[in-house]
MDAnalysis code that builds the backbone (N, CA, C; Angstrom):
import MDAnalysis as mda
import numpy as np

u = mda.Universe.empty(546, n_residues=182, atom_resindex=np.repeat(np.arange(182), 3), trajectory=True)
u.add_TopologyAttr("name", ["N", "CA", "C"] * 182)
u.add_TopologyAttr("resid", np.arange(1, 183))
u.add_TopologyAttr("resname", ["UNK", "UNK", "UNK", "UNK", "UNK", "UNK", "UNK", "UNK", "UNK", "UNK", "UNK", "UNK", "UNK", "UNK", "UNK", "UNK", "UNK", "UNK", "UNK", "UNK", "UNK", "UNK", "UNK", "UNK", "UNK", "UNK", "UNK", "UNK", "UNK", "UNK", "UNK", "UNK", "UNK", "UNK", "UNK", "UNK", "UNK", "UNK", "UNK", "UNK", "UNK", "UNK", "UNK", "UNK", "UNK", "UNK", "UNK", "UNK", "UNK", "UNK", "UNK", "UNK", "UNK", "UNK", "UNK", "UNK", "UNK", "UNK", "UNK", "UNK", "UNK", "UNK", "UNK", "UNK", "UNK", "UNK", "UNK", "UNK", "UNK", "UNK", "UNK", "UNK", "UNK", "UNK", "UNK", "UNK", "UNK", "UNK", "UNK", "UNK", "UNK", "UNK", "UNK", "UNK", "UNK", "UNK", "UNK", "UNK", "UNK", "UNK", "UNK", "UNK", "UNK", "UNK", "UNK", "UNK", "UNK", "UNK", "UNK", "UNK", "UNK", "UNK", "UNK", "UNK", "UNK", "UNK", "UNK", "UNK", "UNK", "UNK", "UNK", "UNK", "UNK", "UNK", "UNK", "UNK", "UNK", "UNK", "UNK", "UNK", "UNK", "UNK", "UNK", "UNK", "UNK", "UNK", "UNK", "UNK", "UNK", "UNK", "UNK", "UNK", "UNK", "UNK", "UNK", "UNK", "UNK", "UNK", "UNK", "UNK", "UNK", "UNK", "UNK", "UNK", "UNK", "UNK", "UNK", "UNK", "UNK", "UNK", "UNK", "UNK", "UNK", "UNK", "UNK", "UNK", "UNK", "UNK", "UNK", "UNK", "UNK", "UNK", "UNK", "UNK", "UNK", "UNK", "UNK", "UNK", "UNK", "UNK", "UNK", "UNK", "UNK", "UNK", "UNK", "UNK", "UNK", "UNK", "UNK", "UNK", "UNK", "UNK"])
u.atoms.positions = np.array([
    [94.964, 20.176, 21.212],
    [96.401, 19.934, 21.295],
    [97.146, 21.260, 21.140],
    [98.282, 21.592, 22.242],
    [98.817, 22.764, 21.601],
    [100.865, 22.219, 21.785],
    [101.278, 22.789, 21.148],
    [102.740, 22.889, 20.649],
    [103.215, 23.843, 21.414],
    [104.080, 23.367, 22.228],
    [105.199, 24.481, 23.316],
    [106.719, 24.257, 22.571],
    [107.500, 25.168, 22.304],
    [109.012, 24.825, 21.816],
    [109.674, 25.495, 23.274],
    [110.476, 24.587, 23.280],
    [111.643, 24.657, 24.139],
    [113.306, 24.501, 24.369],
    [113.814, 25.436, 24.996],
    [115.562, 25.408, 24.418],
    [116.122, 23.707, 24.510],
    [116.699, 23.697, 23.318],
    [117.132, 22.082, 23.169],
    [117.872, 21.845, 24.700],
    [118.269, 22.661, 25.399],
    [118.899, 22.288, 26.653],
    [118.215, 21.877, 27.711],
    [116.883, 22.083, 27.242],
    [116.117, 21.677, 28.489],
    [115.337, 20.381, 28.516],
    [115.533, 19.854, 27.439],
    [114.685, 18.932, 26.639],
    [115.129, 17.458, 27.817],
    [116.036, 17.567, 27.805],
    [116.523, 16.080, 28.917],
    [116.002, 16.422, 30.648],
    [115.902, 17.987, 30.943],
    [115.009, 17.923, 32.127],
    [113.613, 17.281, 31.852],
    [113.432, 18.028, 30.945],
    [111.728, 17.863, 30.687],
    [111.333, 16.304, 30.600],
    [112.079, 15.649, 30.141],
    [112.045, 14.031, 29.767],
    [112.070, 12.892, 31.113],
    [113.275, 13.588, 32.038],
    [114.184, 13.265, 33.174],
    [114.571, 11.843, 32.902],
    [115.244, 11.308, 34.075],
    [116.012, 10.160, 33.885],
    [115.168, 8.874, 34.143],
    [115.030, 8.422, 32.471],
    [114.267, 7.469, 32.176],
    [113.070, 7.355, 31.617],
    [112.568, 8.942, 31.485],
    [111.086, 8.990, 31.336],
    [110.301, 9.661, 32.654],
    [111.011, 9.633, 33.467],
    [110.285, 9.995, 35.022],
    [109.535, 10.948, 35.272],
    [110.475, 12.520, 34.555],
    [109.751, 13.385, 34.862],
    [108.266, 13.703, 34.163],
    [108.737, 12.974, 32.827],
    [107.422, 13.304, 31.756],
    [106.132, 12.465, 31.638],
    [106.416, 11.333, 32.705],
    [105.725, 10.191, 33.218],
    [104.895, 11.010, 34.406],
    [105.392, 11.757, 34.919],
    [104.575, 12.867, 36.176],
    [104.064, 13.730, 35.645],
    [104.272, 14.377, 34.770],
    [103.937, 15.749, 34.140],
    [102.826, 14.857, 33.577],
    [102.915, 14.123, 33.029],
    [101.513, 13.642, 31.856],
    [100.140, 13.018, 33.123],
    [100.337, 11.841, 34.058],
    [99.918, 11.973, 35.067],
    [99.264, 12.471, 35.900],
    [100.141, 13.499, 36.357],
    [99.117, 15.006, 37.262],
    [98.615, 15.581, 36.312],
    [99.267, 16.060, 35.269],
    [98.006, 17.376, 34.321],
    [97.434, 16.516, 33.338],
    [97.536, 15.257, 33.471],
    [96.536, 14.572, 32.306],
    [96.680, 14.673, 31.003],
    [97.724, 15.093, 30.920],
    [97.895, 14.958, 29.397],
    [99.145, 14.187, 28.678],
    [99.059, 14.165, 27.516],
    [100.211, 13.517, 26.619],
    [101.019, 14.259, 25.583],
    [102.471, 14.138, 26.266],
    [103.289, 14.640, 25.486],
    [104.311, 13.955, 24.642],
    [104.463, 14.658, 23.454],
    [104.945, 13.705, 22.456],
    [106.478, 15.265, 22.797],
    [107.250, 14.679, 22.495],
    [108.524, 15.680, 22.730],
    [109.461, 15.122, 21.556],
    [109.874, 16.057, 20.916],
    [110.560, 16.144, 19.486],
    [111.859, 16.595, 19.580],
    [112.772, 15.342, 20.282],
    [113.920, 16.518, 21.086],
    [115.302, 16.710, 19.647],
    [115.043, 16.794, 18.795],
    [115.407, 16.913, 17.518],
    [115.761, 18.677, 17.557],
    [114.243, 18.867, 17.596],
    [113.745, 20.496, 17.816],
    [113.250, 21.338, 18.599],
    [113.088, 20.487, 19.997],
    [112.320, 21.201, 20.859],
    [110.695, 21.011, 21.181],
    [109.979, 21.067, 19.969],
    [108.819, 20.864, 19.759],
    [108.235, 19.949, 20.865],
    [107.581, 20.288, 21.361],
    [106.508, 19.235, 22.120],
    [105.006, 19.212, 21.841],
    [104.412, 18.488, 22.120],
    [103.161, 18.544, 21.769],
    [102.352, 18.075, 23.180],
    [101.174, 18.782, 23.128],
    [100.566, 18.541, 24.685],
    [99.063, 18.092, 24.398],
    [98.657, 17.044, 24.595],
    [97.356, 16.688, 24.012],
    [96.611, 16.023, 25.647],
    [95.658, 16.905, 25.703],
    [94.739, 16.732, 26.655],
    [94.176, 15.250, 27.417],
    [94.205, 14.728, 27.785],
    [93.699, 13.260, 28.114],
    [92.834, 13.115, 29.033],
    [93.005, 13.777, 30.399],
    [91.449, 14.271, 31.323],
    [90.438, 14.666, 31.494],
    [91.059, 15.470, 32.685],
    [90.422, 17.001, 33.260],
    [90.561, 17.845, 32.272],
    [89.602, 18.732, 31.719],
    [90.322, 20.002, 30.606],
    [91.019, 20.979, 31.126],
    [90.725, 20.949, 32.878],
    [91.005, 22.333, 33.752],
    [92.737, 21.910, 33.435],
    [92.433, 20.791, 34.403],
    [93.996, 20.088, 34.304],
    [94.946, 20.184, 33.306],
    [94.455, 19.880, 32.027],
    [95.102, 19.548, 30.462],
    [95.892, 21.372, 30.314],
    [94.921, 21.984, 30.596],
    [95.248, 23.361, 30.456],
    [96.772, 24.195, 30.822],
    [96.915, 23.495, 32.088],
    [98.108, 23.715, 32.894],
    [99.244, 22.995, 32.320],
    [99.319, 22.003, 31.370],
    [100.063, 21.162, 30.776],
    [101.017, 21.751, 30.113],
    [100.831, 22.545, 29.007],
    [101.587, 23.437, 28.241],
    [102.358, 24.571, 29.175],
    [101.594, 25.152, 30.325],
    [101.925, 26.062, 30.805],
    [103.294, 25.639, 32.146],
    [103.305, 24.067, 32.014],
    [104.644, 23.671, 32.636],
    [105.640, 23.148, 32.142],
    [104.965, 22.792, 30.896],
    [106.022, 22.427, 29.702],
    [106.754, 23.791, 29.874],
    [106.054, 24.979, 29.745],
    [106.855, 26.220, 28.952],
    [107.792, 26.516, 30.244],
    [107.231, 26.341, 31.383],
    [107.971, 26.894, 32.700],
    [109.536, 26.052, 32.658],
    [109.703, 24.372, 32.298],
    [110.337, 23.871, 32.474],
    [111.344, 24.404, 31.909],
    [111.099, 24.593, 30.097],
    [111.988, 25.162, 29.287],
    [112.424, 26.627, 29.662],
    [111.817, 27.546, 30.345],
    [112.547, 28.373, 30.477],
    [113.503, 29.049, 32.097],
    [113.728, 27.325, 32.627],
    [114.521, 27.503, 33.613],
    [114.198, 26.473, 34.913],
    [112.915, 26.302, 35.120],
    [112.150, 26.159, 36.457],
    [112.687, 24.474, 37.006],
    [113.011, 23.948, 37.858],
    [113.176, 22.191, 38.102],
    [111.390, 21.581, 37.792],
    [111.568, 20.159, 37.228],
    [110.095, 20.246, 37.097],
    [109.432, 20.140, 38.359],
    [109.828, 20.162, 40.014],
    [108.953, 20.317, 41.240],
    [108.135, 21.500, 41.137],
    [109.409, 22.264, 40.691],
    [108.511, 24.175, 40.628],
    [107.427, 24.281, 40.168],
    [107.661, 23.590, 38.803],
    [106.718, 24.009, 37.549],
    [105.555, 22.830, 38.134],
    [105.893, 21.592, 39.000],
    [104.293, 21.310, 39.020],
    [103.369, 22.020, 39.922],
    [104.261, 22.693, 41.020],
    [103.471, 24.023, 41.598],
    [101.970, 24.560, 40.907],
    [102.325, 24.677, 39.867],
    [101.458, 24.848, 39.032],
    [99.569, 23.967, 39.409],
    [99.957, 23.320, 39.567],
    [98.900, 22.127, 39.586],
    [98.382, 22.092, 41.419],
    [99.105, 22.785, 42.186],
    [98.220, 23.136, 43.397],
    [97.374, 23.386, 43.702],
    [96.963, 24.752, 42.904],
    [96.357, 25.297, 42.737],
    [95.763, 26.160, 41.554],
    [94.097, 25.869, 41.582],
    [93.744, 26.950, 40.627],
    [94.201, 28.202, 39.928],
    [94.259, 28.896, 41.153],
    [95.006, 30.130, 41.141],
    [96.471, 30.219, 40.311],
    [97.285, 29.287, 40.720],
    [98.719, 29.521, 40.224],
    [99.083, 29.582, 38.872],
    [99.973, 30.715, 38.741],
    [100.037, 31.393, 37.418],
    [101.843, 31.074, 36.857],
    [101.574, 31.418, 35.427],
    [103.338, 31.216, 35.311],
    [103.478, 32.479, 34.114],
    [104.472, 32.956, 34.658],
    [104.389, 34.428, 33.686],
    [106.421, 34.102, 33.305],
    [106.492, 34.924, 31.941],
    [107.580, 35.406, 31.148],
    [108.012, 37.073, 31.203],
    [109.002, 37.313, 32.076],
    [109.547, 38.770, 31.476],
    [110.521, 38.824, 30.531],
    [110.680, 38.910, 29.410],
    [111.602, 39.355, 28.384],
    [112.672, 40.528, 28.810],
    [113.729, 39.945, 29.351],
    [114.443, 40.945, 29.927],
    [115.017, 41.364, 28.646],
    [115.218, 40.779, 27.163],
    [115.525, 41.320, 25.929],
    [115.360, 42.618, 25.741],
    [114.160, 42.465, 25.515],
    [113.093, 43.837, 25.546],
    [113.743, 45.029, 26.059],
    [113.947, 44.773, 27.208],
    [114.641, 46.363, 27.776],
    [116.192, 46.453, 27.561],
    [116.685, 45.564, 27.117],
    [118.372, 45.693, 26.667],
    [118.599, 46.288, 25.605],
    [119.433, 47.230, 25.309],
    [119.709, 48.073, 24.457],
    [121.017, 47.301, 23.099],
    [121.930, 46.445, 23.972],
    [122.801, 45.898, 23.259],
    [122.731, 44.341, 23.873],
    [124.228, 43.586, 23.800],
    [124.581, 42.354, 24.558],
    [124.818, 42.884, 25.609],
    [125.677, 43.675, 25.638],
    [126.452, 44.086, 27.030],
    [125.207, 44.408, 28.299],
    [124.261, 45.508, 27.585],
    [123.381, 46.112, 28.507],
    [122.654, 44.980, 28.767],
    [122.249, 43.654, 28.148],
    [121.729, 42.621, 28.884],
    [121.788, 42.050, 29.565],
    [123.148, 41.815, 29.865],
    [124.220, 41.029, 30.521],
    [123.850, 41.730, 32.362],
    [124.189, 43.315, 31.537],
    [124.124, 43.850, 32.815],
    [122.408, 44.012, 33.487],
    [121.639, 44.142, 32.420],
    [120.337, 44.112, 32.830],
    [120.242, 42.466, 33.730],
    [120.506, 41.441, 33.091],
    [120.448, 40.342, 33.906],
    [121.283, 40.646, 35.380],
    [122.331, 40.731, 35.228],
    [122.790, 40.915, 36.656],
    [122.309, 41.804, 37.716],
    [121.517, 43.061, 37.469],
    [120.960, 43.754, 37.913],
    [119.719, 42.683, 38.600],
    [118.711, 41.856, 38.177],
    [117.909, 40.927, 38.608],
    [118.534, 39.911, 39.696],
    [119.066, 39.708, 38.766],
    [119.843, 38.423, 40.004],
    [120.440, 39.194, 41.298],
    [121.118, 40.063, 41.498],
    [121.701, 40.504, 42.448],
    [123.093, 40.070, 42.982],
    [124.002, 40.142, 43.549],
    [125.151, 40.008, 44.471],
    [124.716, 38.821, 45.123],
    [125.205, 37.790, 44.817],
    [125.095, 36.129, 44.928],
    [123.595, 35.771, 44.864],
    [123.072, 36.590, 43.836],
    [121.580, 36.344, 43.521],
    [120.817, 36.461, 44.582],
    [120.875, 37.661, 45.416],
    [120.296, 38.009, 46.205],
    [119.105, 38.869, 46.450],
    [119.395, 39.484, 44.830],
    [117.882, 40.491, 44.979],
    [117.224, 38.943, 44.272],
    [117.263, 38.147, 43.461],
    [116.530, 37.034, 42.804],
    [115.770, 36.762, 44.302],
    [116.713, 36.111, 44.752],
    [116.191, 35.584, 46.378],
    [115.163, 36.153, 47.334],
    [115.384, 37.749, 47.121],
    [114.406, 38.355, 47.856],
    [112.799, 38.411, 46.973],
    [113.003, 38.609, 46.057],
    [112.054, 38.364, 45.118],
    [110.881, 37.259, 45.656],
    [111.773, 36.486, 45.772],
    [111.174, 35.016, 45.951],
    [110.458, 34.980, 47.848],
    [111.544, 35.704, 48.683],
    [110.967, 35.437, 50.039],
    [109.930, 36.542, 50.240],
    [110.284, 37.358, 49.664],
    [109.511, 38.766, 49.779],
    [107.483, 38.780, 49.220],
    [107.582, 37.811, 48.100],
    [106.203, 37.321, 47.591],
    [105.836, 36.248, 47.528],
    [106.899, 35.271, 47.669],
    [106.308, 33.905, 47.956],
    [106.076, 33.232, 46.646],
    [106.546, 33.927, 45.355],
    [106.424, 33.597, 44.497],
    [108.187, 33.045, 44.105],
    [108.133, 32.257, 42.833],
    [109.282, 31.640, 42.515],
    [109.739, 32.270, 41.562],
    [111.261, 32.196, 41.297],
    [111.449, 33.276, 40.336],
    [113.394, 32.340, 39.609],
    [113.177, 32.298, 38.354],
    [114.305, 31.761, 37.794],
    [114.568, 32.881, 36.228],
    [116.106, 33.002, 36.457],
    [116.561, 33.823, 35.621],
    [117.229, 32.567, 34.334],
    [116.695, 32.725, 33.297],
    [117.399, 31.713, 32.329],
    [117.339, 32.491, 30.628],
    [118.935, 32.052, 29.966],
    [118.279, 33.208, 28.908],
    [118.027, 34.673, 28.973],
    [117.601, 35.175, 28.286],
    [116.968, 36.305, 28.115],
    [115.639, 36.569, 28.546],
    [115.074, 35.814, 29.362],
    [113.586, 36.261, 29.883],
    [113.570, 35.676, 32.021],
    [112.930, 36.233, 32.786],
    [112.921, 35.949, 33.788],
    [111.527, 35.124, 34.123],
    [111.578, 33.447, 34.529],
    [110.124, 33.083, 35.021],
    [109.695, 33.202, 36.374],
    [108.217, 33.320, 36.345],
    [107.646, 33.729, 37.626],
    [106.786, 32.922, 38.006],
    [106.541, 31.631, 38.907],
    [105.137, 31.352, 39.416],
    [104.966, 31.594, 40.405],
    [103.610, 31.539, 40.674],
    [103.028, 32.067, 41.875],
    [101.555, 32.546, 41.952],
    [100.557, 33.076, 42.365],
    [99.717, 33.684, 42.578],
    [99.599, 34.965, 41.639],
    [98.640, 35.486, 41.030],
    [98.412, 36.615, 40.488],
    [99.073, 37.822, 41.379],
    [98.460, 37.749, 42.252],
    [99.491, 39.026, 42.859],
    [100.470, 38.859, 43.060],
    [101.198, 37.351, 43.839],
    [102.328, 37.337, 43.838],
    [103.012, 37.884, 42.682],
    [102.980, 36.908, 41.238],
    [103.350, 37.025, 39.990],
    [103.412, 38.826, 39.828],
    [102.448, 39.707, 39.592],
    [102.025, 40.972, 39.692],
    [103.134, 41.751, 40.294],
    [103.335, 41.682, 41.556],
    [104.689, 42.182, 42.423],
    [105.921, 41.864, 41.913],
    [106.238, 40.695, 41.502],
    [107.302, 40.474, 41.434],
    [107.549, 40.895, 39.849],
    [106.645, 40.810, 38.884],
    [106.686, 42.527, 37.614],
    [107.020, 43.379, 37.686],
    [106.172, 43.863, 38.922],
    [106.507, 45.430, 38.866],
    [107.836, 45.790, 39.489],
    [108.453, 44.434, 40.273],
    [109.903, 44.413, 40.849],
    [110.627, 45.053, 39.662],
    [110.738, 43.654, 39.038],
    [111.459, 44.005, 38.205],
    [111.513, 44.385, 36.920],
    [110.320, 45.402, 36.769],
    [110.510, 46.500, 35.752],
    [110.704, 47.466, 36.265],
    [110.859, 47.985, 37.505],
    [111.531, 48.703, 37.955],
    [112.783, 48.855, 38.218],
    [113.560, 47.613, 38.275],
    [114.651, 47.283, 38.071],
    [115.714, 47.579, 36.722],
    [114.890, 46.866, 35.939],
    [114.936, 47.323, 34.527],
    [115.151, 48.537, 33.413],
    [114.175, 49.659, 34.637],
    [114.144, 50.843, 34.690],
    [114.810, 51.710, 35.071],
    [115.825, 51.301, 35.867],
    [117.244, 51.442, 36.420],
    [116.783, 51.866, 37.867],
    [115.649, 51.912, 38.486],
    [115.912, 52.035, 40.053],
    [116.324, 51.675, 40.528],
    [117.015, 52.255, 41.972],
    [118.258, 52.042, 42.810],
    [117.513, 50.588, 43.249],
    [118.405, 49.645, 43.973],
    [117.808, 47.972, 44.395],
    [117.212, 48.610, 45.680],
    [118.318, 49.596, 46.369],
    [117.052, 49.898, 47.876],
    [115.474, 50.119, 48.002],
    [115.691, 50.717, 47.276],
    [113.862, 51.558, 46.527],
    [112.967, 49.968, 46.029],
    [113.255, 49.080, 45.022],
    [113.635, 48.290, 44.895],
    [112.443, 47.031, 46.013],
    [113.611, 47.024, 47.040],
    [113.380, 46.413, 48.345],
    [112.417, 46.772, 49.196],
    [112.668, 48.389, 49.355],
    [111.244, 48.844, 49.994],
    [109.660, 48.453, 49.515],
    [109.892, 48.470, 48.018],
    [109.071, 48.042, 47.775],
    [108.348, 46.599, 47.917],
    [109.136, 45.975, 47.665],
    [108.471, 44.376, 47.780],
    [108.346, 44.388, 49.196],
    [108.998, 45.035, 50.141],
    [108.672, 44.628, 51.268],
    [107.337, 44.917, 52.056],
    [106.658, 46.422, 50.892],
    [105.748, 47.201, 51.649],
    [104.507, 45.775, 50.633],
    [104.693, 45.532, 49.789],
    [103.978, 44.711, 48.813],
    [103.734, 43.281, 50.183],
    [104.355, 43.120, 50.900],
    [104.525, 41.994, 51.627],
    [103.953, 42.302, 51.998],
    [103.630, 43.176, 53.513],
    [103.089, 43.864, 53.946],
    [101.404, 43.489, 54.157],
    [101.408, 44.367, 53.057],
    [99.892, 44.749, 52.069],
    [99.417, 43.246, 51.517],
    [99.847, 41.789, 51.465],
    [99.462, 40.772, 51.120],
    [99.140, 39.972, 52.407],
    [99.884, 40.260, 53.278],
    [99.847, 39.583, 55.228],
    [98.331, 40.308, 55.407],
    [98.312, 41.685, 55.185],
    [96.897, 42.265, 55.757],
    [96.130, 42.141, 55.151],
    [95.922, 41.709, 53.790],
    [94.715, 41.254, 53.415],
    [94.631, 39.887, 53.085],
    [95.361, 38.767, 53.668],
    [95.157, 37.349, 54.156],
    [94.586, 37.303, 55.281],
    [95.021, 38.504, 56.476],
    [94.907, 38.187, 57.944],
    [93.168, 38.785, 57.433],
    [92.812, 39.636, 56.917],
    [91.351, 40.246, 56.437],
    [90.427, 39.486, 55.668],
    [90.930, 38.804, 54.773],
    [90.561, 37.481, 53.996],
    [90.186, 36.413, 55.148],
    [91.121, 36.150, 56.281],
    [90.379, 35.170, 57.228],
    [89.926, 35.055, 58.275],
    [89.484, 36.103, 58.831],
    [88.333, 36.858, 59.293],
    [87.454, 36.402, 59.445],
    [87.067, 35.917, 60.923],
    [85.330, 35.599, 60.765],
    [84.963, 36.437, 61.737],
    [83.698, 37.675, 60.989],
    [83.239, 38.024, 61.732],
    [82.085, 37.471, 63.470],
    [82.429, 38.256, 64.492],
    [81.061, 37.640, 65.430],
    [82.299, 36.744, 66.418],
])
């Protein structure tokens, strides 16, 4: 069994209307959640697959920190699919510089967010003080190094070039990945 806490604001997604969403979430990843919307607290207790059960917590946490629960069952596609946390805290110096560190991510009608997302194919939600990511290891991976570079104060063009050459470099080794020789 493991314990995910989550912002009391998210607690009525996570639940959805009637029970629905948490009736799916328990369902596909096989497990059982007891949700403590008092405090956040949830509890995720395995009931299946263990592979499955595993991913349980890891969409609980996605939900709470922004994601609709469709995103976060993404998760459950595939093996592969990962869900990562950037602490945009971390690199903020004050409130203000967070504020602006967040806006720096999101972009001009959340447009660098957006590219983020078309550019790797990975999903990307700004909530709070931390940015979530699912997607593929590399996807996930790229869209890090996006935006700690961002973070880092590089210009957004530089930025762009990059994810785009990252695109790139993921097309040619899919088109190489499916390959049959002869």
């Amino acid at each position: 069994m493991q314990h995910v806490k989550i912002p009391q604001d998210r607690i009525g997604v996570l639940i959805g209307e009637g029970g629905e969403t948490m009736r799916e979430i328990e369902s596909r990843a096989e497990v059982r959640l007891d949700i403590d919307s008092e405090n956040g607290k949830v509890e995720v207790e395995k009931t299946g697959d263990p592979i499955r059960g595993l991913k349980g917590p890891e969409i609980v946490k996605a939900i709470g920190r922004g994601f609709a629960p469709d995103e976060a069952l993404t998760l459950l596609d595939d093996d592969m699919m990962m869900f990562d946390v950037i602490d945009i805290d971390a690199a903020a110096r004050n409130k203000n510089d967070l504020e602006r560190q967040k806006g720096r991510l999101i972009g001009e009608n959340g447009r660098t967010r957006e590219l983020m997302e078309e550019l790797t194919g990975a999903s990307v939600v700004i909530y709070g003080t931390t940015m979530g990511v699912i997607g593929s290891p590399k996807q996930v991976d790229v869209v890090r190094s996006a935006a700690e570079m961002i973070l880092d104060g590089a210009p957004h063009g530089s930025v762009y070039s990059f994810l785009e050459r990252k695109r790139n470099e993921m097309k040619r080794e899919g088109m190489e990945f499916h390959q049959f020789p002869g």
